[in-house]
FIGU-545881 format. One record per residue (C-alpha): x, y, z. Coordinates in pm, whole numbers. Example, Ala and Ser with C-alpha at 12.3 -4.5 7.8 and 13.67 -1.06 7.14 Angstrom:
<titors>
@X = 1230&Y = -450&Z = 780
@X = 1367&Y = -106&Z = 714
</titors>
This chain:
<titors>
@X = -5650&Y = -8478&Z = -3650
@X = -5422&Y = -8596&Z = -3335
@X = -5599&Y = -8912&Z = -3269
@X = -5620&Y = -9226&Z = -3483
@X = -5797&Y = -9517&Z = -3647
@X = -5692&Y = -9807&Z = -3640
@X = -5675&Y = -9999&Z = -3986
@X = -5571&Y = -10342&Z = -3902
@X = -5421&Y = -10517&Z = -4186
@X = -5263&Y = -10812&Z = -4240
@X = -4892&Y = -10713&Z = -4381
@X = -4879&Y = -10540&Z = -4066
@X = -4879&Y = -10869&Z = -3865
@X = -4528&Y = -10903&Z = -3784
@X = -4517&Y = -10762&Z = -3419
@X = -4498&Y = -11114&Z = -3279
@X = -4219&Y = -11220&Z = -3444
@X = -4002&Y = -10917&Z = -3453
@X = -3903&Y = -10914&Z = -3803
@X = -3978&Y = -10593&Z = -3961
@X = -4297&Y = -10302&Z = -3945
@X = -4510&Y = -10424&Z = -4234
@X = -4651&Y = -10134&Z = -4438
@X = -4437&Y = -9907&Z = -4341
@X = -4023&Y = -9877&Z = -4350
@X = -3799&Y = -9899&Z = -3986
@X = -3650&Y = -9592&Z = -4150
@X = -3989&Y = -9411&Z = -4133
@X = -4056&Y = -9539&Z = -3782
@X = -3731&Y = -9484&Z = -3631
@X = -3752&Y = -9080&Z = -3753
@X = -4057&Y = -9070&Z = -3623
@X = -4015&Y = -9132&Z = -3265
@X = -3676&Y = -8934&Z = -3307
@X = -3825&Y = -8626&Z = -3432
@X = -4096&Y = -8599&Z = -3197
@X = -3844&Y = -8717&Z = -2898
@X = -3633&Y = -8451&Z = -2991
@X = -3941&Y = -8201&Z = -2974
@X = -4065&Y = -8323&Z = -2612
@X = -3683&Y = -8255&Z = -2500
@X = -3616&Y = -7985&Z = -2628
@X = -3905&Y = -7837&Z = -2444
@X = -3796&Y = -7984&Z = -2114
@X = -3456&Y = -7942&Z = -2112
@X = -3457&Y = -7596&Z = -2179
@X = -3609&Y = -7492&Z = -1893
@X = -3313&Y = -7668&Z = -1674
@X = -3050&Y = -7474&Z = -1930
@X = -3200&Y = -7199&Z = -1882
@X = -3171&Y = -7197&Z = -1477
@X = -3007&Y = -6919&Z = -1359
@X = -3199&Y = -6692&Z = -1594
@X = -3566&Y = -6842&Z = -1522
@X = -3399&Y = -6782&Z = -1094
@X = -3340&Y = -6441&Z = -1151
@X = -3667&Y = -6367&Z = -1382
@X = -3928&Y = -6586&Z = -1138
@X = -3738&Y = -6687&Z = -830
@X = -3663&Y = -6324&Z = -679
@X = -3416&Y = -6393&Z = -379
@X = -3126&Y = -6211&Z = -239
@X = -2994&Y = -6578&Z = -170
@X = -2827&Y = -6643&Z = -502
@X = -2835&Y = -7038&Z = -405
@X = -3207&Y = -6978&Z = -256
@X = -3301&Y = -6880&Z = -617
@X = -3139&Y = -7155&Z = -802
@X = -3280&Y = -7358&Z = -555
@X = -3609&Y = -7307&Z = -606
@X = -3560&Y = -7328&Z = -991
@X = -3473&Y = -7676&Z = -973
@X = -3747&Y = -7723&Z = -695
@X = -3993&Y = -7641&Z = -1016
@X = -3795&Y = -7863&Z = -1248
@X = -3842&Y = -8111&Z = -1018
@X = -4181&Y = -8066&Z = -918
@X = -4284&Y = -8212&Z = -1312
@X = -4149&Y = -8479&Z = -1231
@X = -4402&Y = -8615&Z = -1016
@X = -4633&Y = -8521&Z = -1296
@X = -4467&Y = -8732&Z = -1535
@X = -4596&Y = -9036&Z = -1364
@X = -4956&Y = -8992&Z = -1323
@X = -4878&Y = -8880&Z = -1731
@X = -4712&Y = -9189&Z = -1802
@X = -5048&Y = -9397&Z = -1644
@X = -5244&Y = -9190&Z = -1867
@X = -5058&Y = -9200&Z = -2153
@X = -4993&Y = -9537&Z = -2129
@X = -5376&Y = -9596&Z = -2104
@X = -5459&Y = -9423&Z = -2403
@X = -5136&Y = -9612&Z = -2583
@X = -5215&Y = -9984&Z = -2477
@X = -5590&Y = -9936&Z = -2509
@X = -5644&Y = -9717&Z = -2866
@X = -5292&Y = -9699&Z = -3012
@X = -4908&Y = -9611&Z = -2991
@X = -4960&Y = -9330&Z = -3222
@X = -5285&Y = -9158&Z = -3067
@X = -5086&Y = -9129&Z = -2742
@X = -4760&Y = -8988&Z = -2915
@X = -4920&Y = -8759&Z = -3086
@X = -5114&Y = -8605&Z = -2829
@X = -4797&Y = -8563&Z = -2541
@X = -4640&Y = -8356&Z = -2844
@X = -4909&Y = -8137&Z = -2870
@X = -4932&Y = -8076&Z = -2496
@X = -4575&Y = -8010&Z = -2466
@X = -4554&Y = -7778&Z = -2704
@X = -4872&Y = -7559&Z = -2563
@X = -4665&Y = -7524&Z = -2209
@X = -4372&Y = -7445&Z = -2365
@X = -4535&Y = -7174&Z = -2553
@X = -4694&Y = -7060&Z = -2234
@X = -4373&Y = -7012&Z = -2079
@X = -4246&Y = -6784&Z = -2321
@X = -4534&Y = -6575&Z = -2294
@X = -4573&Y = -6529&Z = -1923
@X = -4528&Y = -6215&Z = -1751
@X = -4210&Y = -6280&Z = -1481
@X = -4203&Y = -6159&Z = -1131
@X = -4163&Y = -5774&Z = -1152
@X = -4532&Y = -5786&Z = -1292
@X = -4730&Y = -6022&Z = -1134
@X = -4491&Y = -6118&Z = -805
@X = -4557&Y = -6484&Z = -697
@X = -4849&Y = -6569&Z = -924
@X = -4564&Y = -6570&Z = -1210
@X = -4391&Y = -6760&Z = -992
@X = -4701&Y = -7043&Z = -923
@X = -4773&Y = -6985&Z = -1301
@X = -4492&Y = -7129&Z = -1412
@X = -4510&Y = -7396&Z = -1186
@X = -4807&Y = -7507&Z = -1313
@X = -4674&Y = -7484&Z = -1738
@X = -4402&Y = -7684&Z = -1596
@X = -4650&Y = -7958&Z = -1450
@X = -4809&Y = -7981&Z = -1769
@X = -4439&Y = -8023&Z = -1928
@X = -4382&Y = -8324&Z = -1706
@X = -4743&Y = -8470&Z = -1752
@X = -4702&Y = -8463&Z = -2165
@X = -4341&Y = -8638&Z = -2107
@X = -4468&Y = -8896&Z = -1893
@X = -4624&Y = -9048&Z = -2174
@X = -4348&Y = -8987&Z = -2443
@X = -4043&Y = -9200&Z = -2408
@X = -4176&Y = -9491&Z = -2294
@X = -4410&Y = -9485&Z = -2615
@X = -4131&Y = -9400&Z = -2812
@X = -4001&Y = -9724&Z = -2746
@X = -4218&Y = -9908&Z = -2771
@X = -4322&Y = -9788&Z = -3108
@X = -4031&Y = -9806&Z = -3283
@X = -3950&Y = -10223&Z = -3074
@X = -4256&Y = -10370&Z = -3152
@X = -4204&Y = -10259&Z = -3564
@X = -3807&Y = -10332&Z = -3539
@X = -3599&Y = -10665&Z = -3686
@X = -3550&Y = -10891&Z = -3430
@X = -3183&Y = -10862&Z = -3507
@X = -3147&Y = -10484&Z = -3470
@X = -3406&Y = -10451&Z = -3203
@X = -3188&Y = -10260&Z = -2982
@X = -3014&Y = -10100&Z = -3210
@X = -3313&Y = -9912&Z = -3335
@X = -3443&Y = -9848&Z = -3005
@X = -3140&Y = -9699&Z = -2901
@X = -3175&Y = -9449&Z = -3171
@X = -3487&Y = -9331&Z = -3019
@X = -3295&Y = -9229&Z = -2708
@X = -3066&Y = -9023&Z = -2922
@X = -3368&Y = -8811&Z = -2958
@X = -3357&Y = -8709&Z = -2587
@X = -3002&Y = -8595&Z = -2657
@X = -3084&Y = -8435&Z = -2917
@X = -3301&Y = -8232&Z = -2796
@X = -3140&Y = -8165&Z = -2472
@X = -2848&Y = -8083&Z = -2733
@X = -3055&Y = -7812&Z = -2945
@X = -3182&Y = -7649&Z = -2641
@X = -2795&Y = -7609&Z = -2496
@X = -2729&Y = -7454&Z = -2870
@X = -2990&Y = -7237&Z = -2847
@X = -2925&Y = -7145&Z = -2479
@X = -2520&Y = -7095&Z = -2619
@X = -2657&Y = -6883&Z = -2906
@X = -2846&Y = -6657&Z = -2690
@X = -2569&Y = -6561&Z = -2439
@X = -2355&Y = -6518&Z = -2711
@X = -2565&Y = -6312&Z = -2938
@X = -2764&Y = -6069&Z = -2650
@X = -2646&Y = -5885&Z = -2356
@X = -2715&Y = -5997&Z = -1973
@X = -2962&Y = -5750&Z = -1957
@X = -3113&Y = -5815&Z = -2347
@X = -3136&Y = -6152&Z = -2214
@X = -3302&Y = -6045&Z = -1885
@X = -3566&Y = -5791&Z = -2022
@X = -3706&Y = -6018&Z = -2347
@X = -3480&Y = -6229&Z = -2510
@X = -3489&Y = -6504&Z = -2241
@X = -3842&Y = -6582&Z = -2436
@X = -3751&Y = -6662&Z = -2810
@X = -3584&Y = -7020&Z = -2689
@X = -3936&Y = -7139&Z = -2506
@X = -4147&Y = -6978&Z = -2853
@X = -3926&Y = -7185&Z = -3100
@X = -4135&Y = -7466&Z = -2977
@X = -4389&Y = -7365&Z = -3227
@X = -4150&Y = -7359&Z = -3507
@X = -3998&Y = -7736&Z = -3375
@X = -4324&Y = -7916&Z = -3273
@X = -4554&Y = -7851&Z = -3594
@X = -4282&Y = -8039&Z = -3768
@X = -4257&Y = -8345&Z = -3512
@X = -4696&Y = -8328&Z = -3538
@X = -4703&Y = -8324&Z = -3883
@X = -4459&Y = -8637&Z = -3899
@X = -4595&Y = -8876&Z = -3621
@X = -4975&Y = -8788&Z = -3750
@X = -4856&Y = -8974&Z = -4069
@X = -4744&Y = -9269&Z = -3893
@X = -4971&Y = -9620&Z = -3906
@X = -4973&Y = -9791&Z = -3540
@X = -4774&Y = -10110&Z = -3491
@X = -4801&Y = -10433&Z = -3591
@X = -4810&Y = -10595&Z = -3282
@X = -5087&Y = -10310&Z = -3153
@X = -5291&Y = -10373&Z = -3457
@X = -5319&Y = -10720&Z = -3437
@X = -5406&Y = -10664&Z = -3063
@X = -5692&Y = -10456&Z = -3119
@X = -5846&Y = -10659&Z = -3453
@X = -5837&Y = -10967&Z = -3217
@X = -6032&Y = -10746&Z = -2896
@X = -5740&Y = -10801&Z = -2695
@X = -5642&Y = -10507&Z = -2580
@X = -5681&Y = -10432&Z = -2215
@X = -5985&Y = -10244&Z = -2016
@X = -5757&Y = -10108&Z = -1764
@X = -5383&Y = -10151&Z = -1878
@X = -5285&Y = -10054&Z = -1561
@X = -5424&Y = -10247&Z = -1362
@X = -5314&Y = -10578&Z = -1562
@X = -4965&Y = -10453&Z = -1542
@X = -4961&Y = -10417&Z = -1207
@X = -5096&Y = -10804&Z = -1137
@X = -4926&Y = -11012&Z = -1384
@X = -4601&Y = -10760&Z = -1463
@X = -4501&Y = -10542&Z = -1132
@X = -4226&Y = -10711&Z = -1065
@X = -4083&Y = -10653&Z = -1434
@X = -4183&Y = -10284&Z = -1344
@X = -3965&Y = -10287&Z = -1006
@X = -3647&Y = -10379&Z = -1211
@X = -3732&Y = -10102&Z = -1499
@X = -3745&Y = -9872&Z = -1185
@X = -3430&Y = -9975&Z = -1052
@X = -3223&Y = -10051&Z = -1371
@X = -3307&Y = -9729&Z = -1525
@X = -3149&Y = -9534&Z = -1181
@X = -2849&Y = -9404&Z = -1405
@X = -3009&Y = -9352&Z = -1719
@X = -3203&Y = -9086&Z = -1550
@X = -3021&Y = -8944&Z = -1224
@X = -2712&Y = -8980&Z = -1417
@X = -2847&Y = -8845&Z = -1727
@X = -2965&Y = -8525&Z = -1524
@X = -2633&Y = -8459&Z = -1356
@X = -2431&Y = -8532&Z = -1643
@X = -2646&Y = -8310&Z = -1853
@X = -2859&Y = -8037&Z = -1686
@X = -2731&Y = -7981&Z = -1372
@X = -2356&Y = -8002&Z = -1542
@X = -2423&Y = -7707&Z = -1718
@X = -2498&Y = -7491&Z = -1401
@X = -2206&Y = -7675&Z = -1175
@X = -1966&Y = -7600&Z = -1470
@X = -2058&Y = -7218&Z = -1379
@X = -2067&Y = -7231&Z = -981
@X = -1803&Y = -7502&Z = -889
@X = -1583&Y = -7462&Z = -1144
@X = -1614&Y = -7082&Z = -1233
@X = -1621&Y = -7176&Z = -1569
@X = -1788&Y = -6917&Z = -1799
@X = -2146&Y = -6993&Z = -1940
@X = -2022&Y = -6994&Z = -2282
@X = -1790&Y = -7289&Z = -2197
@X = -2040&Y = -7475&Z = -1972
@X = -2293&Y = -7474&Z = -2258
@X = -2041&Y = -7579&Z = -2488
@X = -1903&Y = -7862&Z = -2253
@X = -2272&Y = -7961&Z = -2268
@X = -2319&Y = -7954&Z = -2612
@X = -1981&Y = -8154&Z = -2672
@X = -2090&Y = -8425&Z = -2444
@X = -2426&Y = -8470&Z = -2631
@X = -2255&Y = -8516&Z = -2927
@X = -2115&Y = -8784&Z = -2756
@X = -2392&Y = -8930&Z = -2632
@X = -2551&Y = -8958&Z = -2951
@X = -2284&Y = -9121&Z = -3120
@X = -2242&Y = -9353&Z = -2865
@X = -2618&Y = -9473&Z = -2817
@X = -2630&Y = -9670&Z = -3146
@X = -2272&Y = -9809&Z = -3079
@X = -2393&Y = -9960&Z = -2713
@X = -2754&Y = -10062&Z = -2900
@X = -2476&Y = -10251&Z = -3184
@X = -2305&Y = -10419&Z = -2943
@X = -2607&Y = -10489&Z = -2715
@X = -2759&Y = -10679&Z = -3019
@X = -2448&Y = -10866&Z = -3088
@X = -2274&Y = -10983&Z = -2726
@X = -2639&Y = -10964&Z = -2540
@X = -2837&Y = -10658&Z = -2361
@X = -2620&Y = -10767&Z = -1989
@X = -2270&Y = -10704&Z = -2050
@X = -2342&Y = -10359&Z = -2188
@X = -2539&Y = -10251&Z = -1918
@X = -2249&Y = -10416&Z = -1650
@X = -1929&Y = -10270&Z = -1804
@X = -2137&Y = -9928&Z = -1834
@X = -2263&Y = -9893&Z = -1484
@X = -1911&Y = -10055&Z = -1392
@X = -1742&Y = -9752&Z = -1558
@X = -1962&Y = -9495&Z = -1440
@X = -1963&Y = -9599&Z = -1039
@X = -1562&Y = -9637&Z = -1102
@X = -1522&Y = -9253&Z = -1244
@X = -1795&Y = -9068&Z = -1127
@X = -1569&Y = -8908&Z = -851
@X = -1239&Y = -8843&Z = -1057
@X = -1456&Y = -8652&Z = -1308
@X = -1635&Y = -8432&Z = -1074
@X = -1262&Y = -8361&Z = -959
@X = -1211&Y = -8257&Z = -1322
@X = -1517&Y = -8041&Z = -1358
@X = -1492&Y = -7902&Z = -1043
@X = -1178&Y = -7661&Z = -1056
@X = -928&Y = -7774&Z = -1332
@X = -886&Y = -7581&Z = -1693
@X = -1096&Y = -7556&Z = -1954
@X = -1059&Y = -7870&Z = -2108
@X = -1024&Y = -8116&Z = -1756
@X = -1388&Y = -7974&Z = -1722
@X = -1491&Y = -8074&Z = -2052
@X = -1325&Y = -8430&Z = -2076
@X = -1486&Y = -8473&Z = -1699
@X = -1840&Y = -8388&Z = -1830
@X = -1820&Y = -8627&Z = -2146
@X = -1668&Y = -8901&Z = -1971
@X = -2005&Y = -8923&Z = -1756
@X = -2182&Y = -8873&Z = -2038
@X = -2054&Y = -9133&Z = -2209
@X = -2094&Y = -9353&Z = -1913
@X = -2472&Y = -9261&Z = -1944
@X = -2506&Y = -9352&Z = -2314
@X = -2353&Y = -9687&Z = -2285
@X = -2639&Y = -9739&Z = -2045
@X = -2866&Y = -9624&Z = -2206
@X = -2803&Y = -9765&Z = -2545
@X = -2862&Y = -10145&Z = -2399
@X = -3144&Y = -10037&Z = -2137
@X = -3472&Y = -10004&Z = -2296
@X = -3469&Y = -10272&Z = -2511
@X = -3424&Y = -10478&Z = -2198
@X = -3738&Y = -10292&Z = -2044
@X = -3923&Y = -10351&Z = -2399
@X = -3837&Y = -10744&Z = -2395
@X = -3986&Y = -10767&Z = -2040
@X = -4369&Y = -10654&Z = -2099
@X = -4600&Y = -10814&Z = -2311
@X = -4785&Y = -10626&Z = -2584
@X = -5114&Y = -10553&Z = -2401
@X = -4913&Y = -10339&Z = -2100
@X = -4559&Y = -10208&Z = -2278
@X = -4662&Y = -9891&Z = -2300
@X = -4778&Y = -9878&Z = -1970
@X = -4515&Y = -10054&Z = -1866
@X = -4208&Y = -9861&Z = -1990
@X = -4369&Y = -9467&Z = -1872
@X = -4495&Y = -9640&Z = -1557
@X = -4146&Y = -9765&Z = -1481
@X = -3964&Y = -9523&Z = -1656
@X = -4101&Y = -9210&Z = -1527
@X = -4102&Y = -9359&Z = -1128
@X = -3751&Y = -9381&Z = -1184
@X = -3766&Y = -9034&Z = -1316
@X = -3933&Y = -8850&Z = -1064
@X = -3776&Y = -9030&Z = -738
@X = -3403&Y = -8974&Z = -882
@X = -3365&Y = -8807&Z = -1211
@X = -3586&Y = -8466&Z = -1176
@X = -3468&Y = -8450&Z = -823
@X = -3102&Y = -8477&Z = -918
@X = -3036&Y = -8098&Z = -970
@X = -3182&Y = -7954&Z = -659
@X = -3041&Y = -8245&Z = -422
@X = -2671&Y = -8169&Z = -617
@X = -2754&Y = -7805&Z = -557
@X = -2854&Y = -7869&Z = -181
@X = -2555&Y = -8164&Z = -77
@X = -2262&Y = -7868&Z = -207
@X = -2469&Y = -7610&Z = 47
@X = -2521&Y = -7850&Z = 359
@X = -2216&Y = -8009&Z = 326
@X = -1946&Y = -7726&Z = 208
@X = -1796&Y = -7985&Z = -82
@X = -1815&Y = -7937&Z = -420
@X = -1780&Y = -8284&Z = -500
@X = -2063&Y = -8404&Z = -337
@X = -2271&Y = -8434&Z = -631
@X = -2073&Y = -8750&Z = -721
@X = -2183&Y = -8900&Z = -491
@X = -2538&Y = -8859&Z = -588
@X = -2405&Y = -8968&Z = -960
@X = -2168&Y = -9314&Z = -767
@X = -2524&Y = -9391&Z = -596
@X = -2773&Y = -9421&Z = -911
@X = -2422&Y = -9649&Z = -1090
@X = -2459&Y = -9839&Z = -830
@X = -2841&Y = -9882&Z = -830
@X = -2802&Y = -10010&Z = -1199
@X = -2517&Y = -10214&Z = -1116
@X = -2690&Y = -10405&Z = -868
@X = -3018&Y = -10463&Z = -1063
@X = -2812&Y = -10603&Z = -1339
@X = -2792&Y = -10945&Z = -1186
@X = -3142&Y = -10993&Z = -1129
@X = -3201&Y = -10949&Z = -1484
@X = -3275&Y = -11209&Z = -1717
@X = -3078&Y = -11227&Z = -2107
@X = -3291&Y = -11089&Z = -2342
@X = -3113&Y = -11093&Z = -2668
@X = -3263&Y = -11274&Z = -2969
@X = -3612&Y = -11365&Z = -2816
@X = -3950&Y = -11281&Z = -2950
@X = -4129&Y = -10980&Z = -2815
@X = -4416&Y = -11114&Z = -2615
@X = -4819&Y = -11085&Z = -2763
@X = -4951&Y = -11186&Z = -2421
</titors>
């Protein structure tokens, strides 16, 4: 059973004071918001890795750029899902429990995945396979609107006050993760099958392993007990009516800096990532094989280097990590692209994972910060609310405006610009951010 019941009990009363998750082990908690992260992405990124293919299959145009244009117009388009997602979510997570909501954006993820791999494409049903894909990929965004934010919270709120953001940054490695697995998978399959193999049916096993991936990540977060801090919440009948609406009038302005501060972690994460993998092909004329396996390499990185920024954020403050890493990425975003763009083989990989990298440092110190702003009564709603506005305005976006600033404007570098602007964004909403290292995560 998906939802849960919540069994208050009194080990588990150590939310307020940070110190540890009660009944259960931060080893436990920590793997599960990792595996099921690692599901939810998997499922979304490999729709973006799998661009030109999905443009060819559903996007019939004899505009080459027209096609991949409109592929990223659908990977964008659940993006605005993911925030009317994260409200829902995020009702269902501050109101009956972390793990209820969790659970259930797994499930849904995995059903539109599923759905994708199992559609007919163009030649058979013309533009209805076109709008029905559209519409699995809506219900992609609307699961993952209420997944990372949750993540986060779940694994904060049952985290030592001293390794709070190293732990949470070890949720984000699941997004790498399973951005990484999907670019794996997507390497596998060009190298195993022929173009037209890959073009007539084998296209569909990467968006059917969901089933194989997301039973696992159900099975663990159904065995999960809800958080201390949530549990003591709901035993004292304080949780909220309408989370939402007590976010917005006693927290919005926390929610305008989560917005704002999280401008790399997501428009740079989706140009350093998804869209890399296609530019690696079209403005470098680097081979597939290579551009997945530039991609892969610079997950790698990521992942080793989220738990190394969440280290240092817990030991020289959540600030200076997110300064130096913005600072880093606004400073090399251009001579990078120039790297990617049109040198070798390796220039194009060392440019890729040096934004990446840039990303991670980010990312490793960010939402901890967005955690320590929200009291316990609105975090969930909080962090997707935040999180996936952020999301939708500049991180699902990010491929299609890269795709459409090389075509207006005839430069192939243009897209770090778009990558310079969200460093920036970051940058700037670094100073209007309070220290949040070593406090007590906030009951109410």
């Amino acid at each position: 059973m998906l939802g849960n019941e919540l069994m208050p009990k009194e080990a588990h009363r150590s939310g307020s004071t940070g110190t540890g998750s009660g009944g259960q082990s931060s080893v436990k908690v920590v793997r599960a918001a990792i595996v099921g992260t690692v599901v939810e992405y998997y499922d979304f990124g490999i729709y973006g890795y799998m661009a030109t293919v999905v443009a060819t299959l559903f996007f019939v145009s004899e505009n080459e750029t027209a096609a991949l244009m409109g592929t990223f117009a659908a990977f964008a388009v659940a993006f605005f899902l993911r925030v009317p997602g994260g409200i829902f979510f995020g009702h269902i997570g501050d109101k009956y429990g972390r793990k209820s909501a969790l659970s259930w954006t797994i499930l849904l993820m995995v059903i539109a995945t599923v759905l994708m791999g199992l559609m007919p494409t163009y030649v058979t049903l013309g533009v209805w396979a076109t709008a029905a894909l559209v519409l699995a990929r809506c219900l992609q965004g609307f699961a993952a609107g209420g997944e990372l934010g949750g993540a986060n919270a779940f694994v904060s709120e049952s985290a030592p006050r001293r390794w709070r953001a190293t732990q949470t940054s070890m949720v984000n490695s699941g997004t790498y993760l399973g951005s990484l697995v999907a670019s794996l998978v997507a390497l596998a399959l060009t190298s195993v099958f022929s173009e037209e193999t890959i073009l007539s049916w084998a296209w569909r096993i990467p968006f059917l392993l969901s089933v194989v991936i997301g039973v696992v990540g159900i099975w663990i977060r159904n065995h999960m007990e809800d958080t201390p801090q949530f549990e003591e919440l709901a035993e004292k009948g304080e949780t909220k009516k309408l989370p939402v609406i007590e976010l917005l009038r006693t927290s919005g302005g926390a929610v305008v800096k989560i917005v704002f501060l999280g401008a790399l972690i997501t428009g740079g994460y989706y140009i350093a990532s998804v869209y890399a993998a296609t530019y690696l092909q079209t403005a470098g004329g680097h081979s597939s094989t290579l551009a997945f396996l530039s991609t892969s390499l610079a997950l790698v990185l990521g992942v080793i280097t989220l738990p190394i920024a969440g280290y240092l954020a817990d030991t020289y403050g959540r600030k200076p990590v997110l300064l130096w890493g913005s600072v880093a990425a606004a400073v090399l975003g251009v001579p990078m692209f120039v790297l990617m763009s049109g040198a070798g083989a390796w220039q194009a990989v060392v440019g890729q994972s040096v934004l990446f990298i840039c990303v991670s440092v980010v990312n490793g110190a960010s939402y901890v910060t967005y955690v320590e702003m929200l009291k316990a009564s609105v975090r969930y709603s909080g962090l997707a609310l935040g999180n996936n506005i952020t999301n939708m305005l500049l991180g699902g976006t990010a491929p299609f405006i890269a795709t459409w600033l090389i075509d207006a404007t005839g430069n192939s570098l243009a897209p770090a610009g778009y990558f310079v602007f969200c460093a920036l964004l970051t940058l700037g909403t670094v100073f209007f951010v309070e220290e949040t290292k070593g406090i007590e995560l906030r009951v109410d």
